[in-house]
C-alpha positions in Angstrom: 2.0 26.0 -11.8 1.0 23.1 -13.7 -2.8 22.2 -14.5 -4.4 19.1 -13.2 -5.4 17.1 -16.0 -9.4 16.4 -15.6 -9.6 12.9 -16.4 -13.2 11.2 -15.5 -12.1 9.0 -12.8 -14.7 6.3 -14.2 -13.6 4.7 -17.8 -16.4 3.2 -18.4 -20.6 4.1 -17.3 -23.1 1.5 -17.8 -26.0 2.7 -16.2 -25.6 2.5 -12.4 -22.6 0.5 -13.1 -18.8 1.8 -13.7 -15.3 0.3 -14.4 -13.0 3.2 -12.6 -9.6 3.9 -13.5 -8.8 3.6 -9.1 -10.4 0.1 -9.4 -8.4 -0.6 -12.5 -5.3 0.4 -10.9 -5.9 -2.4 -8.2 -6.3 -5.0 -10.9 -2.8 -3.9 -12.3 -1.2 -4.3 -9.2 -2.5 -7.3 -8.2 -1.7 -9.2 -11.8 1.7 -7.7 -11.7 2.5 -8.9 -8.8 0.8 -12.3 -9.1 3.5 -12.3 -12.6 6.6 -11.4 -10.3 5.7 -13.7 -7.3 5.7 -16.5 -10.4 8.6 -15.6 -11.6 10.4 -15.9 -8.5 8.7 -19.2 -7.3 9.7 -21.3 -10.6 13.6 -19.3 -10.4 13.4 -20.8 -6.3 12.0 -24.2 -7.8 9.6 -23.8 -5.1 7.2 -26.4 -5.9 5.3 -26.7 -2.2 4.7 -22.9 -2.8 3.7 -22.8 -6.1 0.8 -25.5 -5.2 -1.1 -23.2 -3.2 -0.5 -19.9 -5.6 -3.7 -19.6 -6.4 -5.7 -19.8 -3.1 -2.9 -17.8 -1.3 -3.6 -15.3 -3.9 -7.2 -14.8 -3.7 -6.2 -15.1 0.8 -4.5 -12.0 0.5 -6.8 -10.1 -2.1 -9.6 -10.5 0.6 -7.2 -9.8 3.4 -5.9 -6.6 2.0 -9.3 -5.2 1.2 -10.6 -6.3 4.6 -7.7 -4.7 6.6 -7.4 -1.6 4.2 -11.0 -0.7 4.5 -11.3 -1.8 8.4 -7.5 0.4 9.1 -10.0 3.5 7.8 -12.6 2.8 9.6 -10.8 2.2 12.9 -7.7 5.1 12.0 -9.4 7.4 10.4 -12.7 7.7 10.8 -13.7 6.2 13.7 -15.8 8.4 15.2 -18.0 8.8 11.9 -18.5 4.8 11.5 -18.7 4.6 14.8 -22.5 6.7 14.8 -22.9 5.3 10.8 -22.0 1.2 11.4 -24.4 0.6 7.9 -21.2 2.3 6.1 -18.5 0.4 7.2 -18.9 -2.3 4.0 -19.7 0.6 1.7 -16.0 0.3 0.1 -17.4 2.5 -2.9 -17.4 5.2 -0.9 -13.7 5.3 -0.5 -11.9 4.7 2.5 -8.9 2.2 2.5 -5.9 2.3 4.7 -2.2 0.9 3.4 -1.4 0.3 6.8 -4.4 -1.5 7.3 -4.3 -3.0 4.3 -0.4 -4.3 4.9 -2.1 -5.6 8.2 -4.4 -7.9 7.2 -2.1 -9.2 4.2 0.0 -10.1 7.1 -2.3 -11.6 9.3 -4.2 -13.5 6.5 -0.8 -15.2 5.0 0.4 -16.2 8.6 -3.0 -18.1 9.0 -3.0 -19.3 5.2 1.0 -20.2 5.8 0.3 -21.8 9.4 -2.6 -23.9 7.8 -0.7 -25.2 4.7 2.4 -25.7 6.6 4.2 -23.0 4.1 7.5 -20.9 5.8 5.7 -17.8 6.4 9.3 -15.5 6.3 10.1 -17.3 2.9 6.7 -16.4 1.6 6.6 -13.1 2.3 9.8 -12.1 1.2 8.5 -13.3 -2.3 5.6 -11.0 -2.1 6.8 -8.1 -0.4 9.3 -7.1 -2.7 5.9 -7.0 -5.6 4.1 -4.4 -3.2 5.5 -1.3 -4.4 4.6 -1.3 -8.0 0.8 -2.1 -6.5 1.0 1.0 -4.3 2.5 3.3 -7.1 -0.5 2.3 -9.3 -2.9 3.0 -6.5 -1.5 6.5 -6.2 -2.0 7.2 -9.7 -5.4 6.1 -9.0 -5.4 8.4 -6.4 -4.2 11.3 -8.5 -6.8 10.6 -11.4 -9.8 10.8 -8.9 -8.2 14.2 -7.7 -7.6 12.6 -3.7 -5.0 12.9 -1.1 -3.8 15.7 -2.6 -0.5 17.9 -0.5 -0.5 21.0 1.1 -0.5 24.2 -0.5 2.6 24.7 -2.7 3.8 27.6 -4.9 6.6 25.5 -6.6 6.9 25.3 -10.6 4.9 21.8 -10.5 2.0 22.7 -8.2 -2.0 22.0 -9.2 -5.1 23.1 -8.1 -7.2 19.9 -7.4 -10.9 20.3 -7.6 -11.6 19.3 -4.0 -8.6 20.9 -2.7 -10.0 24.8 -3.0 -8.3 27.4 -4.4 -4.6 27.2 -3.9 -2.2 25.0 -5.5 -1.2 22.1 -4.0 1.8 19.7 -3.9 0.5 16.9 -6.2 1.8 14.5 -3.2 0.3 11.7 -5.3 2.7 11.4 -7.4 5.7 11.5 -5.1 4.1 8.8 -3.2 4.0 7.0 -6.7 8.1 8.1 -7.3 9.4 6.5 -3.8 6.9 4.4 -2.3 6.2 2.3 -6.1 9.0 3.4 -8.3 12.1 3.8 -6.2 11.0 1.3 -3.4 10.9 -1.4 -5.8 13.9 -0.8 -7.6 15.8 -1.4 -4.1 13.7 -4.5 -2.9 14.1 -6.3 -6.3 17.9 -5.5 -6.7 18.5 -6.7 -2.7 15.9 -9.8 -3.2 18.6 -11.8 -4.9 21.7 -11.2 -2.1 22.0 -13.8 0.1 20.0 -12.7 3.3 17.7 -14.8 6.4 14.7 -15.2 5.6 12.3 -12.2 6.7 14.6 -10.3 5.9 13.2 -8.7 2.9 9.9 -7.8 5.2 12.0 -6.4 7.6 13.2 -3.9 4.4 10.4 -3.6 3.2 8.7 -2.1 6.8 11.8 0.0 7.1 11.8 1.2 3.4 8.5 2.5 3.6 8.0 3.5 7.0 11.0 5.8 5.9 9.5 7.2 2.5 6.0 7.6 3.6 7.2 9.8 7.3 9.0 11.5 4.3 6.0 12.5 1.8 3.6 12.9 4.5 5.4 16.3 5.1 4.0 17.5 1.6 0.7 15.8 1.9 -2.5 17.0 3.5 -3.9 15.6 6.9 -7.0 13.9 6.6 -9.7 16.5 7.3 -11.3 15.0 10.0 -8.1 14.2 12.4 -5.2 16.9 11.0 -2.0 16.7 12.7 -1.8 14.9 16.3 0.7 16.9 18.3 3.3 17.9 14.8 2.5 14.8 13.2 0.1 13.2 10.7 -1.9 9.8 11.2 0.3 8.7 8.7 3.6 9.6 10.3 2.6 7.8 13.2 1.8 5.1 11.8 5.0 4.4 9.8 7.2 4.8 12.4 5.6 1.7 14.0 5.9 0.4 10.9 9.7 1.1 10.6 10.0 -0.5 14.4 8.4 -3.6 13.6 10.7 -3.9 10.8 14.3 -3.6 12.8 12.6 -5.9 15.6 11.8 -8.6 12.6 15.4 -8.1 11.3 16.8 -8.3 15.0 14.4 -11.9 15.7 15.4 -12.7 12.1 19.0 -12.0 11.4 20.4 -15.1 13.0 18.9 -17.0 11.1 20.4 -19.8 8.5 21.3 -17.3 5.2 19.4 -18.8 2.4 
């Protein structure tokens, strides 16, 4: 059994207000995907796309914090926000879905795309392919604040969290980080530059991850308040739709001129 290292999830306390390493973790992602998405728009010489960078950026920052914390709310938790509507907003609680999240990145650059007259498929092949390396440092955000934690465990590498009683646990967090950041993007990045129909790279990207989160959801723990839904998880369920949105993108997609 390993033991969990007790890091104070907040780096820095000034007063009431605090700079948290799960906060932090967001910042990463976002600036190292805003580097990548450059990177790729000046090696495309896409000079239409790279005129709107900026606002499409800060679009999808709001989106993704708007669907992640309204997926919670309405996958989640429902019930709870349901009888506590004041809470809803109150994002320093904790409380943000990926699905949700993904959700409203995809809803806000279709209306961003649609308004600017940008190729929505194009576009979000250039992003997607950046999400995993945002996801693996929001799991290590998740692992320093001690959160979504696996099911009991007695392999080698096993940890007692503090909110996860007295048992070891799975330290699912950091699996998640392995194949949904790590290994995820190694895949997408390597397959971004083979010639393929635009949307295709979404289409892998729903796939890839509706496969590798079904996957660690067997090691991590239900949410408290909903458990398992028949022999499944919330999360489970989820990516499977996931994963069948993705093969009925590649299906609409793959006749599509190969750019």
């Amino acid at each position: 059994m390993l033991t969990f290292p007790q890091i104070d999830p907040a780096i820095v306390k000034i007063g009431p207000m605090q700079i948290r390493w799960y906060g932090l973790m967001y910042v990463v992602g976002f600036i190292i995907s805003y580097v990548l998405v450059q990177r790729q728009i000046k090696k495309n010489h896409d000079s239409n796309l790279a005129n709107h960078l900026e606002n499409l950026n800060v679009t999808l920052m709001l989106s993704l914090i708007l669907g992640g914390r309204l997926g919670y709310v309405l996958f989640y938790n429902l019930t709870y926000y349901l009888k506590n509507p004041a809470e809803i907003l109150a994002t320093w609680q904790g409380g943000m879905s990926f699905h949700g999240a993904l959700l409203g990145v995809i809803c806000g650059g279709v209306w961003f795309c649609s308004t600017r007259k940008l190729d929505f498929w194009k576009t979000a092949d250039i992003y997607v392919v950046t999400i995993p390396l945002g996801l693996g440092f929001g799991r290590i955000g998740n692992f320093i604040n001690g959160e979504l934690y696996g099911r009991e465990s007695n392999m080698p590498w096993a940890m007692i969290f503090p909110g996860g009683g007295p048992n070891p646990r799975h330290p699912s967090q950091l699996y998640e980080f392995l194949l949904e950041g790590i290994f995820l993007f190694m895949i997408l990045w390597k397959a971004k530059d083979r010639p393929h129909p635009s949307g295709f790279m979404l289409s892998f990207f729903l796939i890839g991850y509706g496969i590798v989160r079904s996957i660690v959801e067997n090691f991590r723990e239900p949410d408290a308040q909903i458990g398992f839904i028949g022999v499944f998880t919330m999360g489970q369920i989820l990516s499977v739709t996931m994963i069948v949105a993705g093969i009925i993108i590649f299906s609409l997609r793959r006749n599509q001129a190969i750019s």
